[in-house]
C-alpha positions in Angstrom: 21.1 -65.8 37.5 22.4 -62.6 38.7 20.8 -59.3 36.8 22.9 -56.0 36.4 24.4 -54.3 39.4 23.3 -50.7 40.2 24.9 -49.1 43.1 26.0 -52.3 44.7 22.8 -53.7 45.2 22.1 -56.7 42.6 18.3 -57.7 41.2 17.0 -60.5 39.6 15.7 -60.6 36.2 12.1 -60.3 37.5 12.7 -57.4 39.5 13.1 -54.3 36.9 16.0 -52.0 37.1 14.9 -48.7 39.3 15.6 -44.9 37.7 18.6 -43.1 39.2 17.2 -40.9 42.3 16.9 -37.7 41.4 15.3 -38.0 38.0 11.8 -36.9 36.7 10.9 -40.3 36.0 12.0 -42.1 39.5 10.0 -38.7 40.8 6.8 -40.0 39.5 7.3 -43.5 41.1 8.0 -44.8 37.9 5.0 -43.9 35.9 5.3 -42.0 33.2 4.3 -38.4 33.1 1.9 -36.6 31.0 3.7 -33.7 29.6 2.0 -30.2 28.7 2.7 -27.6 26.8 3.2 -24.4 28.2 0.1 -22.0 28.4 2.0 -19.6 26.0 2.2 -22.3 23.1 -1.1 -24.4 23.9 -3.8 -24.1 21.2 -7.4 -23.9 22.6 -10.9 -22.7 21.6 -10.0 -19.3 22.6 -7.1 -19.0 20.2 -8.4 -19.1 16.9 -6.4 -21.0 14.1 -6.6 -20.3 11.0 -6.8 -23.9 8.4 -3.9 -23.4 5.8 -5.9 -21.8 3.1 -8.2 -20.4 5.1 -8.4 -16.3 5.1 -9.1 -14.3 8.3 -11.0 -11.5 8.0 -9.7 -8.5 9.2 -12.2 -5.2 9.4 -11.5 -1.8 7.1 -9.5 0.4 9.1 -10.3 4.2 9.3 -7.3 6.6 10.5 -7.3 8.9 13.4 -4.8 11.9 14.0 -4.7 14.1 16.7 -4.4 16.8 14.3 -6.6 15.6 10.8 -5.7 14.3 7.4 -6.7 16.7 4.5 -6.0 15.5 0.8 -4.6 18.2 -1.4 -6.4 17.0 -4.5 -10.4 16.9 -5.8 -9.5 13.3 -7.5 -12.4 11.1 -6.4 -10.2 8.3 -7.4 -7.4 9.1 -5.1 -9.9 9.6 -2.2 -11.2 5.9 -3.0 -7.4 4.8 -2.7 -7.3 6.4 0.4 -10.5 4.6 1.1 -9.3 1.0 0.3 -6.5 1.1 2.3 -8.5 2.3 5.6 -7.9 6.1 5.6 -10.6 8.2 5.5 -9.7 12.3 4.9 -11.0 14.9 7.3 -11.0 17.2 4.8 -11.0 17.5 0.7 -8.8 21.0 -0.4 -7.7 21.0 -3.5 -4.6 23.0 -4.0 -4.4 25.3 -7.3 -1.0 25.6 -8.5 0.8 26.6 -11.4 1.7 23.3 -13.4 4.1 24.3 -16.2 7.1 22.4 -16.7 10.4 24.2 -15.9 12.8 24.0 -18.4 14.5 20.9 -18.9 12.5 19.3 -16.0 12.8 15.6 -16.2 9.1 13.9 -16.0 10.1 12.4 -12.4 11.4 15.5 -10.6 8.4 17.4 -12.1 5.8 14.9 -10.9 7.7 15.4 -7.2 7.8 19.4 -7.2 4.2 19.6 -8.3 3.1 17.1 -5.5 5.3 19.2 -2.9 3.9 22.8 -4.0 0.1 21.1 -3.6 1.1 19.9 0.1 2.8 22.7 0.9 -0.2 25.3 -0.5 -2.7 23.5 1.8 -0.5 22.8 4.6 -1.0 27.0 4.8 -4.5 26.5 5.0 -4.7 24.1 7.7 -2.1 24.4 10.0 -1.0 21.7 12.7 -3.1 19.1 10.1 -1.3 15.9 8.2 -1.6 17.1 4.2 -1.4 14.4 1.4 -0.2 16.0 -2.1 0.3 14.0 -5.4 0.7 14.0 -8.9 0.7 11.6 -11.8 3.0 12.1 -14.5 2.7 9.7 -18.0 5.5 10.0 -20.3 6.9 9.1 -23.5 11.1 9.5 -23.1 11.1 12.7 -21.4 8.5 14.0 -22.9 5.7 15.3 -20.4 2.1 14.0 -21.8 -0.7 16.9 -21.3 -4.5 15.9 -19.3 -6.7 15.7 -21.9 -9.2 18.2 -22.1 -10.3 17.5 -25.3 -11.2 14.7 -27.7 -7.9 15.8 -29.9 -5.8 16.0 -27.3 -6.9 12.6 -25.3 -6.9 11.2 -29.5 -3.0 12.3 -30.1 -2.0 10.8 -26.4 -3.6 7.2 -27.4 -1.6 7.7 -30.2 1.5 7.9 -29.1 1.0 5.6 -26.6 0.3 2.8 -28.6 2.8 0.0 -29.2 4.6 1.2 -27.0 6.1 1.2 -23.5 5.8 4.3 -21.2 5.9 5.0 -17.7 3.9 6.6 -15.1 5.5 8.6 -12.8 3.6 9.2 -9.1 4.9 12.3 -7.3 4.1 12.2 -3.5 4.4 14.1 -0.2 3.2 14.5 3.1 3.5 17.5 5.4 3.8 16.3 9.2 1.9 19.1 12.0 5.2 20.2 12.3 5.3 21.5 8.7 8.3 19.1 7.2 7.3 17.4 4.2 8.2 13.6 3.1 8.2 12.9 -0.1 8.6 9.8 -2.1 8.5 8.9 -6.5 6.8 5.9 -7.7 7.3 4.9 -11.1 5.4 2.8 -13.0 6.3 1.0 -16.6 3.3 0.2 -18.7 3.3 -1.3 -22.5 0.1 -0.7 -24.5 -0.9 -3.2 -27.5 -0.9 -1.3 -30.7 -4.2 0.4 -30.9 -6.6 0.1 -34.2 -8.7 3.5 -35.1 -11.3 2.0 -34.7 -10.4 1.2 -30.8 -9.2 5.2 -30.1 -12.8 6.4 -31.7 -15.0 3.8 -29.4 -12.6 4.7 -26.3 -13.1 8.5 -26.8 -16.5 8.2 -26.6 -16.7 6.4 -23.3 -15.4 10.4 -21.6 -13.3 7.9 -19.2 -10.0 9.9 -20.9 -11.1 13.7 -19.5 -8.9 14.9 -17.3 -6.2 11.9 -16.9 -2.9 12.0 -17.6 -1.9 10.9 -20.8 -5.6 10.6 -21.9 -6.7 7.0 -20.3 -8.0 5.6 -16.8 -6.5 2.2 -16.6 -9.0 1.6 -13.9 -11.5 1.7 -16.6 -11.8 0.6 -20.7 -8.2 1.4 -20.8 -7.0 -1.4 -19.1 -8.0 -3.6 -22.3 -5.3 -1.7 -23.5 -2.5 -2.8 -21.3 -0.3 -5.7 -22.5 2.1 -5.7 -19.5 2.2 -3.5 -15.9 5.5 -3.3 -13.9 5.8 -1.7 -11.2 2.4 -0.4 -8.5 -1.0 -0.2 -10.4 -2.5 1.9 -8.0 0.2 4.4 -9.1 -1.3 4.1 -12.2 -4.4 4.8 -10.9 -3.1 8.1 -9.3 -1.7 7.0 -5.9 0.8 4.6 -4.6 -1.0 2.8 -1.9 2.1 0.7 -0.5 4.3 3.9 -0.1 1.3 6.3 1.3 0.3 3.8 3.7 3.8 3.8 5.2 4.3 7.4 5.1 0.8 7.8 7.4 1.7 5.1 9.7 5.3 6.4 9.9 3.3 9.9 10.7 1.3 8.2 13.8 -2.0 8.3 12.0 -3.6 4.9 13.6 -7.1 3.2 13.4 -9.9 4.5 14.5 -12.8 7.8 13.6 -11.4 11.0 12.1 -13.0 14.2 12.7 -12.6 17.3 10.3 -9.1 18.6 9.4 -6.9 20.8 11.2 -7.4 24.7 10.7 
């Protein structure tokens, strides 16, 4: 019996129908090709894949400028912030500025003008350097709460604190080499439980309250106190990580050792 006809030429059944010349296949003298993957998507032992929940290390980072990093403040916290996220400040230089509400300043422009003055008052110390200023800013409403000083003012924050919901506003800005500042406001909404005497008594003697804003360190007992968080913790801590981090990178301040600050 006659088989199929390709290009006038017939075959019998035994005789299997050739590839059309030209092809890959009839290239290969009808064996079938191994086909590999191009060196660009091949997977081999020097391209490390990572299992599906497996987590790759990747080693802290420390920044490097051409010109230094100096952080406006003499909070050890912030400096740790600074810290966990890979920068490392060439120099510490607190700025001293006068920080007195202006009349009928809302709590989020204040906690922006205070971090702009500190930038700006070190920036004049350390010219051609990359300054970091900030401020934290708890309130009730628009009412301002003080830094606790004292027992009775730390004891009249928790107060008014508890039960309720407040927010925590964090002022920031940056001052390029060039002297221009960038500033951003991060604001945080926090709920406390209702607080029992006997809770504000045993918190005021741990000291964690002196000298934070609105008389508690959620980083500490505190955070026993917090029923909900919205918004960045470590703005409740005293510096928004996620927005400082892209102000530096914006800035050109890249991996690598930092010497001392500008000036």
């Amino acid at each position: 019996m006659m088989g199929a006809h390709h290009k006038g030429r017939a075959t019998t059944s035994e005789e299997p129908a050739r590839p059309p010349e030209g092809s890959s296949f009839a290239a290969t003298g009808g064996r079938h090709r191994r086909l590999t993957m191009p060196p660009h998507r091949r997977r081999d032992a020097s391209y490390p894949v990572a299992a599906k929940d497996d987590h790759m290390y990747h080693p802290p980072m420390k920044v490097s400028t051409d010109y230094g990093l100096v952080l406006a403040s003499a909070s050890p916290r912030r400096r740790e912030l600074l810290r966990q996220i890979g920068f490392e400040p060439g120099a510490i230089d607190p700025a001293e500025v006068d920080e007195t509400p202006e009349k009928r300043e809302t709590p989020p422009r204040y906690a922006v003008r205070l971090a702009r003055l500190k930038a700006h008052e070190v920036a004049e110390r350390h010219p051609g350097a990359v300054i970091i200023g900030a401020d934290t800013v708890v309130a009730c409403g628009r009412r301002i709460l003080p830094k606790a000083e004292d027992e009775d003012t730390a004891r009249q924050c928790l107060e008014m604190l508890s039960g309720r919901r407040h927010r925590v506003h964090g002022g920031l800005c940056v001052v390029d080499p060039k002297g221009k500042s960038h500033c951003r406001l991060v604001t945080t909404a926090v709920t406390f439980k209702r607080l029992e005497r006997r809770e504000i008594e045993a918190y005021l003697l741990t000291g964690e309250w002196r000298g934070k804003a609105g008389g508690y360190a959620i980083q500490g007992r505190a955070a026993a106190f917090a029923r909900a968080i919205n918004g960045s913790y470590s703005n409740v801590v005293g510096l928004p990580l996620f927005e400082i981090h892209g102000l530096l990178v914006g800035l050109g301040c890249v991996p690598g050792e930092i010497g001392e600050g500008g000036g």
